[in-house]
matplotlib code that plots the C-alpha trace (Angstrom):
import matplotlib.pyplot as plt

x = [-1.4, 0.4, -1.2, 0.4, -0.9, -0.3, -1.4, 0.9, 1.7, 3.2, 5.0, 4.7, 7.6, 8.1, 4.3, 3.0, -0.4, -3.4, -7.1, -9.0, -12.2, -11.6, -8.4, -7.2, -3.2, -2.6, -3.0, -2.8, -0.7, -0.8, 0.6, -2.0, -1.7, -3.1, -5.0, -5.3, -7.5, -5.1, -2.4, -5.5, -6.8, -3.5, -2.7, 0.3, -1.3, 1.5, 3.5, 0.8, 2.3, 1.8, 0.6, 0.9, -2.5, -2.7, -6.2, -7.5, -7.7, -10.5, -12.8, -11.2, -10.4, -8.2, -5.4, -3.6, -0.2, 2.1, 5.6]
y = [-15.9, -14.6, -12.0, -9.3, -9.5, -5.7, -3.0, -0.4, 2.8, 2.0, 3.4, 2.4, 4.3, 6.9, 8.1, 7.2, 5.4, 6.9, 4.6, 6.8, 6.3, 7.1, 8.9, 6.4, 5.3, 2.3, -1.0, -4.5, -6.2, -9.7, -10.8, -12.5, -14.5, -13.1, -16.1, -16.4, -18.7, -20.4, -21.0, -22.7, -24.6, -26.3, -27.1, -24.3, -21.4, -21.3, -19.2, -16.1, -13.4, -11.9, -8.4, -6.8, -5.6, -3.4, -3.6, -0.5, -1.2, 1.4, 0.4, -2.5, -0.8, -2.9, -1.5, -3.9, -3.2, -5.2, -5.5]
z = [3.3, 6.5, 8.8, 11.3, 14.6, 15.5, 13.4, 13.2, 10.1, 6.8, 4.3, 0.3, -1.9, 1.0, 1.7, 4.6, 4.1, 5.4, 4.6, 2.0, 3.8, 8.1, 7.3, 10.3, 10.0, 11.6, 9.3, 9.9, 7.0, 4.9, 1.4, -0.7, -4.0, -7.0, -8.4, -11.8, -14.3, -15.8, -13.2, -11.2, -13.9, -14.3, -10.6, -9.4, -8.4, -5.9, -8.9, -8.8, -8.2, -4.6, -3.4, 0.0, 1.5, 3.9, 6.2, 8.2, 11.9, 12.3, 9.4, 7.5, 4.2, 2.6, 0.1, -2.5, -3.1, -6.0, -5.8]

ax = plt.figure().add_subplot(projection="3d")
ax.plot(x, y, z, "-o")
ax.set_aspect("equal")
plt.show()
């Protein structure tokens, strides 16, 4: 999991993102693995699939975002 240091605004498919709860627009980013069950239960949850989240520098909403 890998974490931008400066929070900045986003777009996702050509909206600009704005946090649903402060209305605040600058987020900090980091990809995330999607665990699942079974991929951890036999030893490669390294082949999860990945989303993008996208954290709220005012309040610390955090939005998930596949690809």
């Amino acid at each position: 999991m890998s974490t931008s240091n400066e929070p900045r605004e986003h777009s996702v498919q050509g909206k600009m993102l704005e946090c649903p709860i402060c209305n605040h627009k600058r987020f900090y980013t980091r990809r995330t693995l999607m665990n699942t069950p079974a991929m951890t239960f036999f030893g490669i949850e390294w082949a999860n699939k990945e989303a993008t989240n996208y954290i709220c520098e005012h309040c610390g909403y955090v939005m998930w975002f596949m690809t």
